[in-house]
C-alpha positions as CSV (number, residue, x, y, z in Angstrom):
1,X,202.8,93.9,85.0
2,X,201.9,94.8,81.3
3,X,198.9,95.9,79.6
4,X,199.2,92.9,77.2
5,X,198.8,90.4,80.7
6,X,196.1,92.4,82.0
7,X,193.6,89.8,80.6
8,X,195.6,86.3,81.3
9,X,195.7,87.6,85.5
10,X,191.9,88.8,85.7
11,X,190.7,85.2,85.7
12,X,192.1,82.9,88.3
13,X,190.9,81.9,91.8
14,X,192.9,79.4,94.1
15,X,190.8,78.1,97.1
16,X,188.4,81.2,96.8
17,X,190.6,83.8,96.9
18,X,190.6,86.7,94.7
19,X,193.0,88.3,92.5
20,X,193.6,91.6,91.0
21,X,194.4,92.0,87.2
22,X,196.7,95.1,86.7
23,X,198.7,96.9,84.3
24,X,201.4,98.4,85.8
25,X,204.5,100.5,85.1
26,X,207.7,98.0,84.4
27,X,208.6,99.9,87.2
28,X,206.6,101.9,90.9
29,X,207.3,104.7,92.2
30,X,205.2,106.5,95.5
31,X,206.4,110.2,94.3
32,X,203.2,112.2,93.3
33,X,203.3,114.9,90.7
34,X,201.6,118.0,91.9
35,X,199.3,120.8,89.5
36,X,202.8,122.7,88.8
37,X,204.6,119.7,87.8
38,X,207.3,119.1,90.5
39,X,207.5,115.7,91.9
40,X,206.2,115.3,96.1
41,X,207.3,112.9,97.7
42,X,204.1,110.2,99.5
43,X,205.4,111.6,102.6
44,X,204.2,115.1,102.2
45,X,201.6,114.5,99.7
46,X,197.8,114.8,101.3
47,X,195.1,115.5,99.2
48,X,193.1,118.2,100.5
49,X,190.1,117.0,99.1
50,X,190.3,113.6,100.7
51,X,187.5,114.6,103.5
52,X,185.0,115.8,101.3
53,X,185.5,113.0,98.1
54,X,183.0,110.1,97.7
55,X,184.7,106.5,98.4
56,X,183.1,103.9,96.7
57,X,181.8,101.4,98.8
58,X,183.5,97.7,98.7
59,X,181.4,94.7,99.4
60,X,184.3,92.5,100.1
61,X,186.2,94.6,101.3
62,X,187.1,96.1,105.5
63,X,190.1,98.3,106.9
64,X,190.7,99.8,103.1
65,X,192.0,96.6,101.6
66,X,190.3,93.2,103.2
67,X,189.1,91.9,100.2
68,X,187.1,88.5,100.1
69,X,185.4,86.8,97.7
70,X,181.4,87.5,97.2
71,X,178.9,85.7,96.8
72,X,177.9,84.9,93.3
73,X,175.8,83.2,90.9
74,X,176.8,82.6,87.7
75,X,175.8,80.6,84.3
76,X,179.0,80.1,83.1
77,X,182.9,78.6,83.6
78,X,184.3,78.9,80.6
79,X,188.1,79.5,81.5
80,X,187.7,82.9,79.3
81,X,187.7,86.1,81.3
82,X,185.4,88.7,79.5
83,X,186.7,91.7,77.4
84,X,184.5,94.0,79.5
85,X,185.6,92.7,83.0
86,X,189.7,92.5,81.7
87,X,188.9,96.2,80.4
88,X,187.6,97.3,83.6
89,X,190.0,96.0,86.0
90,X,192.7,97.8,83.0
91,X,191.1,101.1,82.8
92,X,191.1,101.3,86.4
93,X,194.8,101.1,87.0
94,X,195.3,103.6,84.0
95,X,192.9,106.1,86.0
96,X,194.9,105.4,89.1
97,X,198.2,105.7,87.3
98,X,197.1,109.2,85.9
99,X,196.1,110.6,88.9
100,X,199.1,109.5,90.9
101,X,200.9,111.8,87.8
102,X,198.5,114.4,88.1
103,X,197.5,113.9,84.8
104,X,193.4,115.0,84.5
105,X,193.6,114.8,80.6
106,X,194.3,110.8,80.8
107,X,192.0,110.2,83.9
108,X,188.8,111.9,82.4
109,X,189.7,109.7,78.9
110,X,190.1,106.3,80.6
111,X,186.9,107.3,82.6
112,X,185.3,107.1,79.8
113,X,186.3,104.0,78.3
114,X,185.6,102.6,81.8
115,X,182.1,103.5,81.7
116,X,182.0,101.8,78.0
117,X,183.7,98.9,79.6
118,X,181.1,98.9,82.3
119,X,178.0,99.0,79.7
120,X,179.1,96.0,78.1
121,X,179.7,93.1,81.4
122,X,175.9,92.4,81.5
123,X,176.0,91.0,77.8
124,X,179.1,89.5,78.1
125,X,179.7,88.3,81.3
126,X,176.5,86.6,81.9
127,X,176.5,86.3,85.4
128,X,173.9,87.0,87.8
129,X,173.6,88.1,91.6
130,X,177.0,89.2,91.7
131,X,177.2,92.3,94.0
132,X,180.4,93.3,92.9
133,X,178.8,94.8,89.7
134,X,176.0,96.6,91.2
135,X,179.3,98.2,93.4
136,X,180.9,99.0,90.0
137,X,178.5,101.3,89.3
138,X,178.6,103.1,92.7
139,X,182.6,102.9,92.0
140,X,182.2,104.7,89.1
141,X,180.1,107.5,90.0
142,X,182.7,108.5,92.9
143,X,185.3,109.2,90.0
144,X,182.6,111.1,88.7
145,X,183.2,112.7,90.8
146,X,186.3,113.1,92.1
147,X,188.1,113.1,88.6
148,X,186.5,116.6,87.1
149,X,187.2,117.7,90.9
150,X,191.2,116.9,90.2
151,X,190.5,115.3,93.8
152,X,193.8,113.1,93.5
153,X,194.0,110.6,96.5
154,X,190.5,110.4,95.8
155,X,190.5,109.4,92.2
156,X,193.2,106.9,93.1
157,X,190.8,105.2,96.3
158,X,187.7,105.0,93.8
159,X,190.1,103.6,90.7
160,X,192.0,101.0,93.1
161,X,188.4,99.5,94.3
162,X,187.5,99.5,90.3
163,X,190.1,97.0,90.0
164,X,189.5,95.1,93.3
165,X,185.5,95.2,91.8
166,X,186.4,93.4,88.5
167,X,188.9,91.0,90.3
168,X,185.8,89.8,92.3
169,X,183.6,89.5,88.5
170,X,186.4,87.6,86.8
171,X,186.4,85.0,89.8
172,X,183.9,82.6,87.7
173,X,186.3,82.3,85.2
174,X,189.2,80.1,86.5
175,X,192.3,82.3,84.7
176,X,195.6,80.3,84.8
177,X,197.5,82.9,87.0
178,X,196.6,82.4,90.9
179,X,193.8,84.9,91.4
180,X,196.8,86.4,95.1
181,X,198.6,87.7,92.3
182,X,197.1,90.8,91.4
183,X,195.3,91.0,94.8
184,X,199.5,91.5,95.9
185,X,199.2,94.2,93.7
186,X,196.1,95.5,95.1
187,X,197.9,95.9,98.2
188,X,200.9,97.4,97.2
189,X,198.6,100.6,95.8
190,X,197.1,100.6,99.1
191,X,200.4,101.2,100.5
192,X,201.0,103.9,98.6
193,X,197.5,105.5,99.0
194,X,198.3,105.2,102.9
195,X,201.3,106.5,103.1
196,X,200.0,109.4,101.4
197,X,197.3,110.0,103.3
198,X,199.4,109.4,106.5
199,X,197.2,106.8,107.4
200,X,198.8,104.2,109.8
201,X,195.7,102.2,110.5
202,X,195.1,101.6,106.5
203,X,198.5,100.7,106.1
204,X,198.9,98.4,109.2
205,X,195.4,96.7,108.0
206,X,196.9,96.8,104.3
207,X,200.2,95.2,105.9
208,X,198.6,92.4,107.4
209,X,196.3,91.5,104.3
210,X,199.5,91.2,102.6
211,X,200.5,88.5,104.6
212,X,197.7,86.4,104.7
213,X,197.4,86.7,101.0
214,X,200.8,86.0,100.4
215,X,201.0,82.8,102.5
216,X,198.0,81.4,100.5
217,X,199.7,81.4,97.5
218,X,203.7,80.6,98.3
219,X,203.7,77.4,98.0
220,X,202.7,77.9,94.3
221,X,205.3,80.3,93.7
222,X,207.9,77.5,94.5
223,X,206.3,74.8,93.0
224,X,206.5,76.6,89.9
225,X,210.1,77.0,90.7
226,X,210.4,80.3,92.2
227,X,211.8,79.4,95.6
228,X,214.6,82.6,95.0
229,X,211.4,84.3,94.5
230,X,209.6,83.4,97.1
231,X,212.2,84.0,99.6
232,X,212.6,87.4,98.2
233,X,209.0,88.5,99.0
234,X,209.1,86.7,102.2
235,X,211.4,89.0,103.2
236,X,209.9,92.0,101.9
237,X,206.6,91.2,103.4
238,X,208.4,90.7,106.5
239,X,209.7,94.1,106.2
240,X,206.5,95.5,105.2
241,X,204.9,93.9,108.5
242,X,207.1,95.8,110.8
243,X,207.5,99.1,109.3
244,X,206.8,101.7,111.5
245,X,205.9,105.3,109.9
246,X,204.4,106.1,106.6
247,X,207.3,107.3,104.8
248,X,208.3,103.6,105.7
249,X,205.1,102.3,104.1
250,X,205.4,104.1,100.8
251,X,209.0,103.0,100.2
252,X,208.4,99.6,100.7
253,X,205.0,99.7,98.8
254,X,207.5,100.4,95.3
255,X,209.4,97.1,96.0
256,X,205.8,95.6,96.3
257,X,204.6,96.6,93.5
258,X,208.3,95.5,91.6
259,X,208.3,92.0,93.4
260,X,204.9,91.1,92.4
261,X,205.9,91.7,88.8
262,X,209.0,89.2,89.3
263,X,205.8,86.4,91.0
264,X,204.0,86.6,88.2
265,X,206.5,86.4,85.7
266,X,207.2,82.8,87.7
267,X,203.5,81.5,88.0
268,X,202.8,82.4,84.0
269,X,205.2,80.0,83.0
């Protein structure tokens, strides 16, 4: 996905489910850049500072990637995601982009602009008792932490929930794009944050959150005439479900990231 869609995904729920707005590269790759510049591969990659990093904590959210919707009161429907809660869920991908390239520069500038972002969703948002926004907060300070720390896998935990965080803010706001979208998207940077951490639980509870999220929102995909399309990522999720080592994982999680490009593209007409 594009930065220019990032706003159009944020805002779109179908039977309760969430979605994640991104901005991703026109195309994915799981290679990592390390502090000298060569390229690793997600199956040697492990961040050393993994164990001692602060995760943000995820209301909605079990097994690193179970996301739900929470509960929320709000004052207003007004089909229009907020500025604020679009730039959120953008600046978080940008953060997670930059770390996965090692780039600290980028990271610590589109920190910033996330905590500017963040500032601003009280004003704009006007929603109330959502929990998801007290999280945000608590999101925020762990890249505060991790970020000046150049804690990579880290950063790219604490950024990923950032966007899950603002996918559950924008649910009040009915986008036009089904909200399992982005929430595929979600998933696929699971898969690659598991299958650099080597961490076959995550990726197996990743795997099957895929699937569930995927079958709630198929049927749209071909009544919007993707049925090619749909067939594609039924097959890929299928693939995904039985993969068997992380190396596995982190291939596949490139095609998920491609693939949910392609669904999007067919649910935006």
């Amino acid at each position: 996905m594009t930065l220019s869609k990032t706003s159009a995904i944020l805002g779109m729920t179908l039977a309760g489910v969430l979605i994640l707005p991104t901005v991703s590269l026109a195309t994915h790759s799981t290679s990592f850049s390390s502090p000298n510049g060569q390229t690793v591969s997600a199956q040697s990659k492990i961040d050393k500072d993994e164990n001692v990093a602060q995760k943000a904590e995820v209301d909605n959210e079990s097994s690193e990637g179970n996301a739900t919707p929470a509960a929320t009161t709000t004052t207003t429907n007004s089909n229009s995601v907020p500025t604020s809660v679009s730039q959120v869920a953008e600046y978080g991908e940008d953060i997670y982009e930059a770390a996965k390239a090692n780039n600290w520069t980028q990271s610590t500038a589109k920190l910033n602009s996330l905590k500017n972002a963040a500032k601003r969703i009280d004003n704009e948002s006007k929603i109330s008792e959502n929990p998801s926004e007290d999280k945000l907060d608590g999101a925020i300070a762990a890249l505060d932490k991790a970020v000046p720390a150049h804690q990579q896998l880290a950063t790219m935990r604490d950024a990923n929930q950032v966007t899950l965080l603002a996918a559950n803010l924008s649910v009040p706001f009915n986008p036009p794009v089904p909200v399992q979208v982005p929430l595929l998207d979600y998933y696929g940077r699971q898969l690659e944050i598991g299958a650099v951490a080597n961490d076959m639980t995550q990726l197996q509870a990743t795997a099957k959150d895929m699937s569930r999220t995927w079958n709630a929102v198929r049927s749209a995909v071909e009544s919007h005439g993707g049925s090619a399309q749909a067939q594609q990522f039924d097959n890929l999720v299928a693939r995904v479900q039985a993969a068997k080592s992380s190396k596995e994982y982190g291939s596949l999680a490139t095609s998920v990231l491609n693939q949910v490009d392609n669904l999007e593209k067919v649910l935006a007409k």
